[in-house]
N, C-alpha and C positions, 0 to 999 in steps of 0.2 A: 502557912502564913496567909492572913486576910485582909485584902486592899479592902478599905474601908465600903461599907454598902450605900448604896445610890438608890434613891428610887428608878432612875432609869440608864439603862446599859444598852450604848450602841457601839456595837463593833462593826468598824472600816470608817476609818478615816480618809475618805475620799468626799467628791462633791458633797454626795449624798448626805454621807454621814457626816459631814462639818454643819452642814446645816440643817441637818435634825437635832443633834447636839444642839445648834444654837437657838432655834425658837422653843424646844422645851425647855435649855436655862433661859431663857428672854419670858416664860409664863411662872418664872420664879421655881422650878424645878431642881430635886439635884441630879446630875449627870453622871455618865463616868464613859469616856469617849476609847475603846481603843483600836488600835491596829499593828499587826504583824513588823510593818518596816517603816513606818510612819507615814506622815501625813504628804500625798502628792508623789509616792515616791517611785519610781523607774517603773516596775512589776505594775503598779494599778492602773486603772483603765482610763483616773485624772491626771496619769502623769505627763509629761513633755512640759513642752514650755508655750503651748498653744491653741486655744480653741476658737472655733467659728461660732458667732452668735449670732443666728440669723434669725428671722420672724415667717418666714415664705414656709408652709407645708404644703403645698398644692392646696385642695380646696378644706382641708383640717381645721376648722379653727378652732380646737382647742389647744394643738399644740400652737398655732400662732397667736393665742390668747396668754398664754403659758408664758412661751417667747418674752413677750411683751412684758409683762409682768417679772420678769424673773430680771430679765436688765435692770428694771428701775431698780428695784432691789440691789443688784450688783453694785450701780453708781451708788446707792446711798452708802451701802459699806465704805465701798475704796474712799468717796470724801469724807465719810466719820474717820478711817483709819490712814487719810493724807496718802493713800497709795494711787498713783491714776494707771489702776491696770487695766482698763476697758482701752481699747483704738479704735475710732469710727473711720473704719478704712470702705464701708458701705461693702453692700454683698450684691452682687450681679450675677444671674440666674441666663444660661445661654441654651435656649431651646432652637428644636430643629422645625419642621414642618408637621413630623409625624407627634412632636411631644404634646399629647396632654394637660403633662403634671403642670409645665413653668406657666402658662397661658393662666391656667385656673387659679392660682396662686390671688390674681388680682380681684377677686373677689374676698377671698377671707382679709385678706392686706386692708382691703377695702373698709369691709364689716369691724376689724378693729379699729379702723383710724389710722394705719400704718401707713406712711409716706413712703412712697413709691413710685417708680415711672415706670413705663412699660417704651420699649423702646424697639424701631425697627432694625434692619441690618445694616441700613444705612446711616443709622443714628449711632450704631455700634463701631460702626466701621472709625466714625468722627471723631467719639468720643473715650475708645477704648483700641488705640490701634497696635496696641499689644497684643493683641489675639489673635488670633487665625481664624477666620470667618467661615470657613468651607462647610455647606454643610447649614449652617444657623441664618435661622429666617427672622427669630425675635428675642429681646432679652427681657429682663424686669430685673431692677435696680431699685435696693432698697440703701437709701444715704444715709442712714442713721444706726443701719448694723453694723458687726464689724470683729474684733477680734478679744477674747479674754487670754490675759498670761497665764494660762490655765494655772500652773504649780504653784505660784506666787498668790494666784486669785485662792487655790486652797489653802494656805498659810495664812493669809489677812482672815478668812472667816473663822479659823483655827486659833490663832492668836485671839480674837473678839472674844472667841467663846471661852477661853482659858481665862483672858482679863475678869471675865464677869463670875466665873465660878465653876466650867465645867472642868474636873478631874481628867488631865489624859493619860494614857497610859500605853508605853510601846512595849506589846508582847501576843506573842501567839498563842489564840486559845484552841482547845480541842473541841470536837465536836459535840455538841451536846449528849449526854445519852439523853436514850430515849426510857423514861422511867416515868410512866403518870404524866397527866395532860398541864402539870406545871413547873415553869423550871426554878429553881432555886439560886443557883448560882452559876457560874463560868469556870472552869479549871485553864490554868493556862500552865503552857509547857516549861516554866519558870517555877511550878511548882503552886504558884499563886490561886485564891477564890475570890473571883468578883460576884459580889453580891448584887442583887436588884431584884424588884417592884415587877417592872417590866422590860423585854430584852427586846432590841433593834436590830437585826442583822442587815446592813449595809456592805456587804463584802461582793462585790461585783462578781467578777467570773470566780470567785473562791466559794460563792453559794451553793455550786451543783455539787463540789467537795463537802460543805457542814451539813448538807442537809437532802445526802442523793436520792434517798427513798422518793422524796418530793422534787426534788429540783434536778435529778440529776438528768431528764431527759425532756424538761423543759426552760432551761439555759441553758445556749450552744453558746460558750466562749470560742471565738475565732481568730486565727492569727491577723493583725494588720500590718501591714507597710508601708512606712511615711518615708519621702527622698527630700534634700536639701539641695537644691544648686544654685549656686553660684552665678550671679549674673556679670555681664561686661565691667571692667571698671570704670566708674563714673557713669554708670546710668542710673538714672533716675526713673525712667520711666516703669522702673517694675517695684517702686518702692511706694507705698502709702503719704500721701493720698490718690498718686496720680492712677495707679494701679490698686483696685479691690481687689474685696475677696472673690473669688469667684467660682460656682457650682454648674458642673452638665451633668443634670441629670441622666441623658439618654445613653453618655460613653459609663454611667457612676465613678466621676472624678471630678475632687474637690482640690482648690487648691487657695495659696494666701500669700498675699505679698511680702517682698524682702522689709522683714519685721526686726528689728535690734540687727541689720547686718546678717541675720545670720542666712540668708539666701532664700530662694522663694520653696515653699514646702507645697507638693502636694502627693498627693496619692490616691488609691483606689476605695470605692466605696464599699464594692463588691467582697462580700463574707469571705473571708478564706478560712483554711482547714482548720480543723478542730486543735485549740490552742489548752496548755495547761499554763496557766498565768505563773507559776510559782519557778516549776524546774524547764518551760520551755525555752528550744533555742530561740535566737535575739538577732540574728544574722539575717539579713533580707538576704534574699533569691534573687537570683543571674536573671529570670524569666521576671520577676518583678520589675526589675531597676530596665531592661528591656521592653516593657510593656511605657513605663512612665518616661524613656525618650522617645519611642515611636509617638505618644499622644505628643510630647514639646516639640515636635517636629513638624506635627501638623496647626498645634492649637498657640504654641508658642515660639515659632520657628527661628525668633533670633537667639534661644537657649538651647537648638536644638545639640548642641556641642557642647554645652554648659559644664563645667566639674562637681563632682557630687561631695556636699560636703558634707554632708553630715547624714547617715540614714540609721533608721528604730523600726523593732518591731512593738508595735503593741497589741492590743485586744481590743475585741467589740465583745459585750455578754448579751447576745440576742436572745430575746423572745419569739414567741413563733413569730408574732407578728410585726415586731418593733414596738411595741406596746411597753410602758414601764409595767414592772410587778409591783406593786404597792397595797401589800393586804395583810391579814392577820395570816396567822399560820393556820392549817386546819386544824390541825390535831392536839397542839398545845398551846391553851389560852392566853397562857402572858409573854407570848411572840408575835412581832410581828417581823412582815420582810417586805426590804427596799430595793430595788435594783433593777435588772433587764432595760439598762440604759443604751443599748442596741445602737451604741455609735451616734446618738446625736443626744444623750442625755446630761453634758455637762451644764448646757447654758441654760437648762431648768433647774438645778442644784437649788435652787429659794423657794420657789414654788413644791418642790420635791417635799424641800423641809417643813412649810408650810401646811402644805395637805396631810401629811403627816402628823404633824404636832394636833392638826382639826380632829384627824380620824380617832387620834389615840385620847386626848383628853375631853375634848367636846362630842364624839358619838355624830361628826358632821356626816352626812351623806356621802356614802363614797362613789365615787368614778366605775360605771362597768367596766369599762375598760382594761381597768390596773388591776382586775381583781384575777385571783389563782386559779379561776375557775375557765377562765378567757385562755390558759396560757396553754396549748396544745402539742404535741410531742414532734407536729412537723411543723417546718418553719414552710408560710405563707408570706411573708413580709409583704405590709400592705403600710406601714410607715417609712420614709425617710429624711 
């Protein structure tokens, strides 16, 4: 049986894939969008209920041009679709003496226009005394980042793109053969052929599985660990606005204020073991949930007792170097691939889609960067 043919097939319905979906139907295209367990769901690397949008990459500016650009975008959706899933809970960056990265920050911040304060320890002490200061000499606080409801933020561009004409479809395809440099169609394990033009693989850590010849030793899907605790009752002060999001780079822990009640979330930045997104365990580690009281103890000391409400595991799909992957395929002409979103790829999911829709129907100039040829078999990570 043949789901009707599309000129263009992206499979994964995650950030990525919602919105490449949605600017090639937005250039009057037809689509056909699918994924294995739907859109935002538990397994992909969009799922939870939370993401950090910040603009600060140390001295990067093209991810903090990205940044920028990919919010506005966000706001346009949620007020066309009456959703207000963005929170401007501002992002505050807490560097030590020895940090580099957070100082230099204020020059790209700069160079975009990004409103920002750079702020001493003394200013932090005033103005954020939720923290625990040991240790931290400066901060920079950006007021106008802040949080997307991540699941719900991929549903709203899912929905858009469904209202205007792209096909979705929930099933799991098998891996391409490899037969001649053009693909014809999709088998999926339902038995089904999806047809198309041109194919979009957006499948996050499930890439190094469709396609391991190429991928499989340059995407390291890693396990992550996010904790939820529970703060005082009736405090306020760890809830947005009074309380941001907040990044240290030098311990790699991120963390985000008590967001819908559900406690404050953070966890480690730092890669862990090699993850298989599909059949891996989902159970955080005794040595995790220990590592993230010892840091509340120092950095958040009146949670340092806190109850854990809620903890997940999920994935990062790294590149060597944090780098997205955004290029054709080498080998077969009417593929291209999306992904190596290395833990900070959801809050460019527009600009993702964007450069994408340039590359594939306009022949725009692509990014060295994002290209396959960049992407190396040891991680170097020089993004975060």
């Amino acid at each position: 049986m043949k789901v009707s043919r599309s000129e263009f097939v992206v499979v994964g319905a995650g950030v990525f894939g919602v919105w490449i979906a949605h600017f090639l139907r937005q250039r009057g295209h037809s689509v056909t969008l699918v994924d294995a367990f739907g859109a935002g769901n538990t397994r992909s690397s969009s799922g939870d209920e939370s993401r950090v949008i910040r603009m600060g990459y140390g001295g990067d500016t093209l991810y903090t041009r990205w940044a920028a650009r990919s919010l506005r975008m966000w706001q346009e959706l949620f007020h066309d679709a009456g959703q207000p899933l963005f929170i401007k809970t501002g992002v505050l960056w807490l560097g030590t003496e020895a940090d580099a990265y957070t100082p230099q920050q204020t020059g790209s911040l700069s160079a975009e226009k990004i409103a920002h304060e750079m702020l001493s320890a003394g200013e932090l002490a005033s103005r954020f005394p939720q923290f625990g200061l040991d240790g931290i000499s400066v901060g920079v606080f950006e007021p106008d980042s802040g949080v997307l409801l991540a699941r719900r933020s991929v549903t709203a561009v899912l929905d858009d793109a469904v209202r205007s004409g792209v096909q979705y479809v929930i099933d799991a395809i098998d891996a391409p053969e490899r037969e001649g440099v053009h693909l014809d169609h999709l088998q999926t394990r339902a038995g089904k052929e999806i047809g198309g033009e041109v194919f979009i693989f957006s499948c996050g850590a499930w890439l190094p599985q469709i396609f391991p010849n190429l991928l499989g030793k340059r995407i390291f899907p890693t396990r992550q660990e996010v904790f939820f605790f529970g703060p005082p009752p009736g405090a306020q002060q760890f809830k947005s606005p009074t309380m941001p999001v907040w990044l240290h780079h030098e311990d790699e822990v991120y963390g985000l204020p008590d967001i819908e009640n559900r406690g404050i979330k953070i966890a480690s930045d730092r890669h862990g073991e090699r993850f298989d997104p599909e059949i891996g365990d989902r159970v955080v580690s005794a040595q995790g949930l220990r590592e993230m009281r010892e840091y509340l103890q120092r950095r958040l000391p009146v949670l340092k007792d806190a109850p854990l409400l809620e903890s997940r595991v999920g994935q990062y799909e790294n590149t060597s170097s944090g780098d997205f992957l955004l290029d054709r395929h080498p080998e077969i002409e009417n593929v291209w691939l999306a992904g190596g979103g290395s833990g900070h790829g959801f809050k460019h999911g527009p600009m993702v889609g964007q450069y994408m829709a340039g590359r594939i129907l306009d022949g725009t100039e692509p990014e060295p960067r994002f290209s396959i040829e960049r992407k190396l078999q040891v991680q170097q990570r020089s993004v975060y």
